[in-house]
C-alpha positions, 0 to 999 in steps of 0.5 A: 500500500505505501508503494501504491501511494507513492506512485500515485504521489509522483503522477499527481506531483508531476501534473500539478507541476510540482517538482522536487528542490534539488540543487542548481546544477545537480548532475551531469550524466554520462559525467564524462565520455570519449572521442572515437565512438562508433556512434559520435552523438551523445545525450546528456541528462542534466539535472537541477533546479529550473535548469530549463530555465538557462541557456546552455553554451560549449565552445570545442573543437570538434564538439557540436551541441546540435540540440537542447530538449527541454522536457515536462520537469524544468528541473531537466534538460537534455543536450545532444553533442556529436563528436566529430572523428578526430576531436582531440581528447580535452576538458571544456566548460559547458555553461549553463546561462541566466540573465541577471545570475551567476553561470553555472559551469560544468566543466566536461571531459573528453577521454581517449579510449583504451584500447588494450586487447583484454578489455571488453574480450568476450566471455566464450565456451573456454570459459567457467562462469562464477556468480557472486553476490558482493554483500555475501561473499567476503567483507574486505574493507570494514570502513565501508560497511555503513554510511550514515547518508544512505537510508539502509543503516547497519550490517545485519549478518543475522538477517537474511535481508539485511546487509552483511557487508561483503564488498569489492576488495573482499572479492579481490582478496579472494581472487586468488582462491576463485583461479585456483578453483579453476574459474575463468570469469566471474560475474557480480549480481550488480554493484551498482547502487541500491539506496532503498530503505529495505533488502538493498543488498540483491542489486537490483533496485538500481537508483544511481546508474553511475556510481558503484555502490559506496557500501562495496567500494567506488568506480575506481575499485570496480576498475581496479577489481576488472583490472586485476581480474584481467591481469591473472588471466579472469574475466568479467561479466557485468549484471545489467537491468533494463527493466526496472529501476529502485524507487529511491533513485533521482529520476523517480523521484524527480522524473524528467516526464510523467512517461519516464516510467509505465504509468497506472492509475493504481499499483499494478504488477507484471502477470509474469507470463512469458507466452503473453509476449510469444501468443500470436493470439494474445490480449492487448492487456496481457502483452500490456501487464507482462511488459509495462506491469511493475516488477515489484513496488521498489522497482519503477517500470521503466518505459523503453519506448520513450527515446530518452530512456532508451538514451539514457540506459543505452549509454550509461552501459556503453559508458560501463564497458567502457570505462571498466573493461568488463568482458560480459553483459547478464541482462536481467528479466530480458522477456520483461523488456520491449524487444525492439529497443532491446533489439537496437541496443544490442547492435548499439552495443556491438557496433562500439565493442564487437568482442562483447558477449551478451545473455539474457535471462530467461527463466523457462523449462521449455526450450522453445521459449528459450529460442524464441528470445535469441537471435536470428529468428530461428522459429518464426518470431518474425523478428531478430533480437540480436540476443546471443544467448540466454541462461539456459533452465531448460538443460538446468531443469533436465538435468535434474530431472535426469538425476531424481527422476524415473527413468521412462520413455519422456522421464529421467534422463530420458528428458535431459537427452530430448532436452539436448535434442531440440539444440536446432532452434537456436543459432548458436546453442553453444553461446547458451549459459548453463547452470545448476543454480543462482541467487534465485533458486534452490542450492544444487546440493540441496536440489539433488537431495544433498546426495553426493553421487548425484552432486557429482554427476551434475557438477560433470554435467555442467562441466563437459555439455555443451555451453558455458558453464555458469556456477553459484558461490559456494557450491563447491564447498557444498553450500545448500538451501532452498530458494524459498525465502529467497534468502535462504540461498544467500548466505553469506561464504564461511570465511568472509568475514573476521570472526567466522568460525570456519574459513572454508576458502582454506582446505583446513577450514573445510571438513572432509566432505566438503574437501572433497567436493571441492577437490572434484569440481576443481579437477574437473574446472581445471580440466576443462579449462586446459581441455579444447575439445569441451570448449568447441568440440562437437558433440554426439549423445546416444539415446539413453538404454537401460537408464544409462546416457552417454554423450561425447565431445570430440575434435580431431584431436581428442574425444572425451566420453561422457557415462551417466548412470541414472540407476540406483545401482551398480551397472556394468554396460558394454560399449561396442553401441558407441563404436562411431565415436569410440571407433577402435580405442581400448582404453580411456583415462577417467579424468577424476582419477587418472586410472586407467580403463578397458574400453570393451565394458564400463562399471558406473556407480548409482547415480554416478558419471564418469569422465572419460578422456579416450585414449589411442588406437 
C-alpha cells in the first residue's frame, strides 16, 4: 500500500507541476565520455533546479551541441553533442546561462579510449562462469560497511535481508582462491547502487546508474577489481537491468516526464507470463501487464519506448564497458523488456565493442521459449533480437530431472537427452549459459537431495555439455538451501568475514566432505579449462538404454566420453553401441582419477558419471 501511494504521489506531483528542490546544477550524466565512438552523438541528462530555465553554451573543437530538449520537469534538460572523428581528447566548460545570475559551469571531459586487447574480450565456451553476490561473499574493507547518508543503516549478518557487508576488495582478496578453483570469469549480481530503505543488498533496485555502490567500494575499485581480474588471466561479466529501476533513485523521484516510467492509475504488477509476449493470439492487456506491469513496488517500470530512456540506459552501459573493461553483459528479466529497443541496443552495443558477449535471462523449462528470445529468428518470431544467448533452465531443469527422476520413455534422463535434442532452434546453442543454480533458486546440493553421487554427476554435467558453464558461490564447498525465502540461498561464504568460525576458502577450514567436493569440481574446472575439445568440440549423445546416457565431445584431436548412470545401482554396460565415436580405442583415462580403463565394458556407480578422456588406437 505505501508503494501504491507513492506512485500515485509522483503522477499527481508531476501534473500539478510540482517538482522536487534539488540543487542548481545537480548532475551531469554520462559525467564524462570519449572521442572515437562508433556512434559520435551523445545525450546528456542534466539535472537541477529550473535548469530549463538557462541557456546552455560549449565552445570545442570538434564538439557540436546540435540540440537542447527541454522536457515536462524544468528541473531537466537534455543536450545532444556529436563528436566529430578526430576531436582531440580535452576538458571544456559547458555553461549553463541566466540573465541577471551567476553561470553555472560544468566543466566536461573528453577521454581517449583504451584500447588494450583484454578489455571488453568476450566471455566464450573456454570459459567457467562464477556468480557472486558482493554483500555475501567476503567483507574486505570494514570502513565501508555503513554510511550514515544512505537510508539502509547497519550490517545485519543475522538477517537474511539485511546487509552483511561483503564488498569489492573482499572479492579481490579472494581472487586468488576463485583461479585456483579453476574459474575463468566471474560475474557480480550488480554493484551498482541500491539506496532503498529495505533488502538493498540483491542489486537490483538500481537508483544511481553511475556510481558503484559506496557500501562495496567506488568506480575506481570496480576498475581496479576488472583490472586485476584481467591481469591473472579472469574475466568479467557485468549484471545489467533494463527493466526496472529502485524507487529511491533521482529520476523517480524527480522524473524528467510523467512517461519516464509505465504509468497506472493504481499499483499494478507484471502477470509474469512469458507466452503473453510469444501468443500470436494474445490480449492487448496481457502483452500490456507482462511488459509495462511493475516488477515489484521498489522497482519503477521503466518505459523503453520513450527515446530518452532508451538514451539514457543505452549509454550509461556503453559508458560501463567502457570505462571498466568488463568482458560480459547478464541482462536481467530480458522477456520483461520491449524487444525492439532491446533489439537496437544490442547492435548499439556491438557496433562500439564487437568482442562483447551478451545473455539474457530467461527463466523457462521449455526450450522453445528459450529460442524464441535469441537471435536470428530461428522459429518464426518474425523478428531478430540480436540476443546471443540466454541462461539456459531448460538443460538446468533436465538435468535434474535426469538425476531424481524415473527413468521412462519422456522421464529421467530420458528428458535431459530430448532436452539436448531440440539444440536446432537456436543459432548458436553453444553461446547458451548453463547452470545448476543462482541467487534465485534452490542450492544444487540441496536440489539433488544433498546426495553426493548425484552432486557429482551434475557438477560433470555442467562441466563437459555443451555451453558455458555458469556456477553459484559456494557450491563447491557444498553450500545448500532452498530458494524459498529467497534468502535462504544467500548466505553469506564461511570465511568472509573476521570472526567466522570456519574459513572454508582454506582446505583446513573445510571438513572432509566438503574437501572433497571441492577437490572434484576443481579437477574437473581445471580440466576443462586446459581441455579444447569441451570448449568447441562437437558433440554426439546416444539415446539413453537401460537408464544409462552417454554423450561425447570430440575434435580431431581428442574425444572425451561422457557415462551417466541414472540407476540406483551398480551397472556394468558394454560399449561396442558407441563404436562411431569410440571407433577402435581400448582404453580411456577417467579424468577424476587418472586410472586407467578397458574400453570393451564400463562399471558406473548409482547415480554416478564418469569422465572419460579416450585414449589411442
Amino acid at each position: 500500500m505505501k508503494k501504491v501511494l507513492f506512485f500515485t504521489a509522483c503522477c499527481l506531483c508531476m501534473a500539478m507541476g510540482s517538482f522536487a528542490q534539488v540543487p542548481a546544477l545537480e548532475r551531469v550524466e554520462p559525467m564524462f565520455w570519449w572521442v572515437g565512438m562508433q556512434n559520435p552523438n551523445v545525450q546528456l541528462i542534466v539535472h537541477g533546479n529550473n535548469i530549463a530555465a538557462r541557456k546552455v553554451e560549449l565552445n570545442y573543437p570538434g564538439v557540436k551541441l546540435v540540440a537542447v530538449h527541454k522536457v515536462e520537469n524544468p528541473n531537466y534538460l537534455f543536450l545532444d553533442l556529436r563528436v566529430s572523428s578526430g576531436t582531440t581528447p580535452g576538458t571544456f566548460p559547458i555553461k549553463f546561462l541566466k540573465a541577471g545570475e551567476k553561470p553555472l559551469i560544468y566543466s566536461y571531459a573528453l577521454k581517449a579510449r583504451d584500447h588494450s586487447p583484454n578489455r571488453a574480450q568476450g566471455v566464450t565456451t573456454k570459459d567457467l562462469m562464477y556468480l557472486i553476490m558482493p554483500d555475501r561473499f567476503a567483507n574486505g574493507d570494514l570502513a565501508n560497511d555503513s554510511f550514515n547518508n544512505m537510508r539502509e543503516q547497519g550490517i545485519h549478518r543475522d538477517s537474511m535481508f539485511s546487509r552483511h557487508g561483503g564488498d569489492l576488495q573482499g572479492i579481490i582478496n579472494h581472487l586468488d582462491y576463485l583461479k585456483d578453483l579453476g574459474v575463468t570469469s566471474i560475474w557480480l549480481t550488480p554493484a551498482i547502487e541500491n539506496d532503498e530503505p529495505h533488502a538493498s543488498y540483491h542489486g537490483y533496485a538500481v537508483t544511481d546508474h553511475y556510481k558503484i555502490d559506496a557500501r562495496y567500494g567506488t568506480n575506481a575499485l570496480y576498475k581496479q577489481f576488472v583490472d586485476k581480474c584481467h591481469a591473472m588471466g579472469m574475466k568479467v561479466v557485468m549484471d545489467l537491468v533494463h527493466n526496472h529501476a529502485g524507487t529511491e533513485g533521482y529520476t523517480i523521484l524527480d522524473m524528467p516526464m510523467k512517461s519516464w516510467v509505465h504509468q497506472w492509475p493504481k499499483y499494478t504488477r507484471s502477470n509474469f507470463k512469458y507466452e503473453a509476449v510469444m501468443d500470436p493470439h494474445a490480449s492487448a492487456i496481457d502483452r500490456k501487464l507482462m511488459l509495462d506491469g511493475w516488477f515489484d513496488h521498489r522497482m519503477a517500470d521503466m518505459n523503453q519506448n520513450n527515446p530518452y530512456v532508451q538514451n539514457f540506459l543505452t549509454q550509461n552501459h556503453i559508458w560501463w564497458i567502457e570505462y571498466a573493461g568488463v568482458d560480459g553483459l547478464r541482462l536481467d528479466t530480458y522477456p520483461y523488456n520491449d524487444p525492439a529497443y532491446m533489439a537496437k541496443w544490442a547492435l548499439d552495443v556491438k557496433a562500439e565493442f564487437p568482442k562483447m558477449t551478451i545473455f539474457g535471462e530467461v527463466l523457462t523449462p521449455l526450450p522453445y521459449t528459450q529460442a524464441y528470445f535469441t537471435e536470428g529468428n530461428t522459429i518464426n518470431r518474425g523478428f531478430d533480437t540480436h540476443l546471443p544467448a540466454i541462461t539456459d533452465g531448460a538443460v538446468k531443469d533436465a538435468i535434474y530431472e535426469a538425476l531424481n527422476g524415473h527413468d521412462g520413455w519422456d522421464n529421467g534422463v530420458t528428458h535431459l537427452y530430448t532436452t539436448i535434442a531440440q539444440d536446432f532452434m537456436y543459432q548458436d546453442v553453444t553461446r547458451n549459459t548453463i547452470f545448476l543454480d543462482n541467487h534465485d533458486m534452490s542450492r544444487a546440493l540441496s536440489m539433488v537431495g544433498e546426495d553426493i553421487n548425484k552432486y557429482k554427476s551434475a557438477m560433470a554435467m555442467l562441466m563437459t555439455l555443451r555451453g558455458v558453464p555458469q556456477m553459484y558461490y559456494g557450491d563447491e564447498i557444498l553450500m545448500k538451501n532452498y530458494s524459498n525465502p529467497d534468502g535462504l540461498v544467500r548466505e553469506d561464504f564461511p570465511g568472509g568475514w573476521n570472526g567466522d568460525k570456519n574459513n572454508k576458502f582454506t582446505a583446513d577450514g573445510r571438513n572432509d566432505k566438503e574437501n572433497d567436493a571441492f577437490n572434484y569440481v576443481r579437477k574437473l574446472a581445471n580440466y576443462r579449462k586446459n581441455t579444447p575439445v569441451l570448449h568447441n568440440g562437437k558433440m554426439m549423445q546416444y539415446l539413453p538404454e537401460y537408464g544409462i546416457y552417454v554423450y561425447f565431445r570430440y575434435d580431431a584431436k581428442k574425444t572425451v566420453m561422457v557415462v551417466y548412470n541414472s540407476n540406483d545401482k551398480e551397472v556394468t554396460t558394454p560399449t561396442a553401441r558407441y563404436d562411431e565415436r569410440i571407433k577402435n580405442v581400448k582404453t580411456a583415462k577417467n579424468v577424476i582419477t587418472g586410472e586407467s580403463l578397458d574400453l570393451s565394458k564400463l562399471t558406473v556407480g548409482p547415480k554416478s558419471t564418469l569422465v572419460l578422456e579416450l585414449g589411442d588406437k
